[in-house]
N, C-alpha and C positions, 0 to 999 in steps of 0.2 A: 447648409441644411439646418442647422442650428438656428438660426435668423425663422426662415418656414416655420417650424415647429413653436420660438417663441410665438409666433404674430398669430399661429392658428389656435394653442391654447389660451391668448388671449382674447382673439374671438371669441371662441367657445365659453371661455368664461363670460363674455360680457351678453352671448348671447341668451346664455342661460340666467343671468340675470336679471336681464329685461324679462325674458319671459317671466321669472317671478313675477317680477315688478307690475308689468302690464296684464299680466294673466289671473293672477294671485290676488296681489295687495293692493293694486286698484278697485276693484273691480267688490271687497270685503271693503273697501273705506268706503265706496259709493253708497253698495247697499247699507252699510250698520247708520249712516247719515239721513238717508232718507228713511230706513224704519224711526230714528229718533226723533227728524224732523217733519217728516211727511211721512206716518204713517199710512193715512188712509187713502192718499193717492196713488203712493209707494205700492201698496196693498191690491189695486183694483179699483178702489172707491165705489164698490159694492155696495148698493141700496137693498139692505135685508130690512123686512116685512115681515113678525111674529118669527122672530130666528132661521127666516128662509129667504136665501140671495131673491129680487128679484131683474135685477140685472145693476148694470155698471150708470154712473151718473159720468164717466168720460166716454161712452160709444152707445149711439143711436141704435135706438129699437123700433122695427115695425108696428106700428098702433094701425089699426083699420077698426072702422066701425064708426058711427056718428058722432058717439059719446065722447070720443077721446081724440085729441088733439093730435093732427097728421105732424109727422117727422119731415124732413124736407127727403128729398128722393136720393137714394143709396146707389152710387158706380159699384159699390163693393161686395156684387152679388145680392141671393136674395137674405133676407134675415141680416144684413147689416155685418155680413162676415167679417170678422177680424181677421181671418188668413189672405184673404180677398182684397186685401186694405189699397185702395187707390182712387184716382180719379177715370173720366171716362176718356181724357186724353184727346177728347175731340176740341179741335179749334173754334176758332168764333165766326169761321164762313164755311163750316166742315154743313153741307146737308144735312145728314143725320143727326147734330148736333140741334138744328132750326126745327128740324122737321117732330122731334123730340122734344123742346120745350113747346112747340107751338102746340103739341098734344099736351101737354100737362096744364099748361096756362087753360087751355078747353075744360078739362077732367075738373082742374079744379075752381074754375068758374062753375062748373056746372054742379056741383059738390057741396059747395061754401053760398049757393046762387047768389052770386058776384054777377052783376053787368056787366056788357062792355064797357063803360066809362072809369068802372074801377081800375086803380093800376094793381098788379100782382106784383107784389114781392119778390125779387130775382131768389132767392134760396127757398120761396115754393116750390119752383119748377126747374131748379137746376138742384146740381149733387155738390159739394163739398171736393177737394182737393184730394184728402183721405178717403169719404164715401160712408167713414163712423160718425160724423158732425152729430154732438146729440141735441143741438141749440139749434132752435127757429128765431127769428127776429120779433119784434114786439108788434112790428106791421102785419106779419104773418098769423102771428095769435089774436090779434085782435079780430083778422078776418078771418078765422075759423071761429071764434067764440059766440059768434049768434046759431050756428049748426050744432056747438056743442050743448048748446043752454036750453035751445028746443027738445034736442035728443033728451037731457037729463032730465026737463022738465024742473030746471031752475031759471033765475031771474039773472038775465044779459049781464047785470049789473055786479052780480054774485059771480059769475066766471070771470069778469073784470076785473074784481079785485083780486081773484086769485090766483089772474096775470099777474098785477102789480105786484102782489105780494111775491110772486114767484122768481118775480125778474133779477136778472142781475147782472152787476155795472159789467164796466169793461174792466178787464184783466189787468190787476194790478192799479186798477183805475184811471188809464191812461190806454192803454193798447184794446181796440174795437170796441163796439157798439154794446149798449145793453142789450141781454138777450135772455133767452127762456128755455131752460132746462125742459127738454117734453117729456120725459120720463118721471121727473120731477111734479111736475104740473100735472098729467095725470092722476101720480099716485096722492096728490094733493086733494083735488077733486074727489078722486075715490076715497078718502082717509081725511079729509079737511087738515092736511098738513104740507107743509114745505120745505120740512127741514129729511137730508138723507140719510 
């Protein structure tokens, strides 16, 4: 009985000190680390605009209207729900899946007036993994930026740059493609700036 009793309060102690450990003091070194070293990601990375949030520069936001640059299409609900957070889960012979880009490739042909000979950008007309992706490709902005240069009633050349200027490398500078903030690039457009 004695033997029992040692082995269970030495459980109980070790379990109660993991729970510290992993519950506690993990989790207090994680956070104090990334408030010190990555604040503003840490934070939300919040795009505030005359001292008022206008959303996140890590989760896509619906933009409609000529003037501003389409996001690519959200699994995750409408308005780019963060609770929502996923993909569409459909395969690459799933019906609904074909039958769904082959409407978006339409929409946005006929949006961007793209020919048929153009190719579409696969994250035009598909969703991201997550469904927050808030980066379009450079192929993709480039072919909305003649819709958006009419709409503003500026020069092709001028939303062009404000591509290039907007763009940015791959992560870390090795991991994916360069890509374009559309949150970013709008409020660039509307503000002549790039920085969030």
């Amino acid at each position: 009985m004695s033997t029992l009793l040692r082995e269970l309060r030495t459980s109980l102690i070790a379990t109660v000190c993991l729970a510290v450990l992993v519950c506690a003091v993990y989790p207090i070194v994680v956070w104090a680390v990334a408030q010190v070293a990555f604040a503003h990601g840490a934070n939300g990375s919040f795009v505030v605009i005359d001292g008022n949030p206008v959303g996140s520069a890590l989760i896509g936001q619906p933009f409609s209207g000529s003037k501003y640059f389409h996001p690519r299409p959200s699994a995750a609900g409408y308005g780019y729900d963060g609770a929502n957070s996923g993909g569409s889960n459909l395969g690459p012979i799933s019906k609904m899946l074909i039958d769904s880009v082959a409407a978006r490739v339409a929409r946005y042909r006929k949006l961007n007036d793209i020919g048929p000979d153009v190719r579409i950008p696969a994250d035009a007309v598909t969703s991201s993994s997550s469904g927050l992706d808030p980066h379009i490709s450079v192929a993709n902005a480039l072919l909305q930026a003649p819709r958006v240069a009419q709409a503003r009633a500026i020069g092709l050349d001028d939303v062009k740059r404000k591509i290039e200027t907007c763009t940015e490398g791959p992560q870390l500078g090795i991991f994916g493609e360069p890509r374009v903030n559309v949150l970013l690039l709008n409020l660039a457009l509307d503000r002549k700036t790039c920085s969030p």
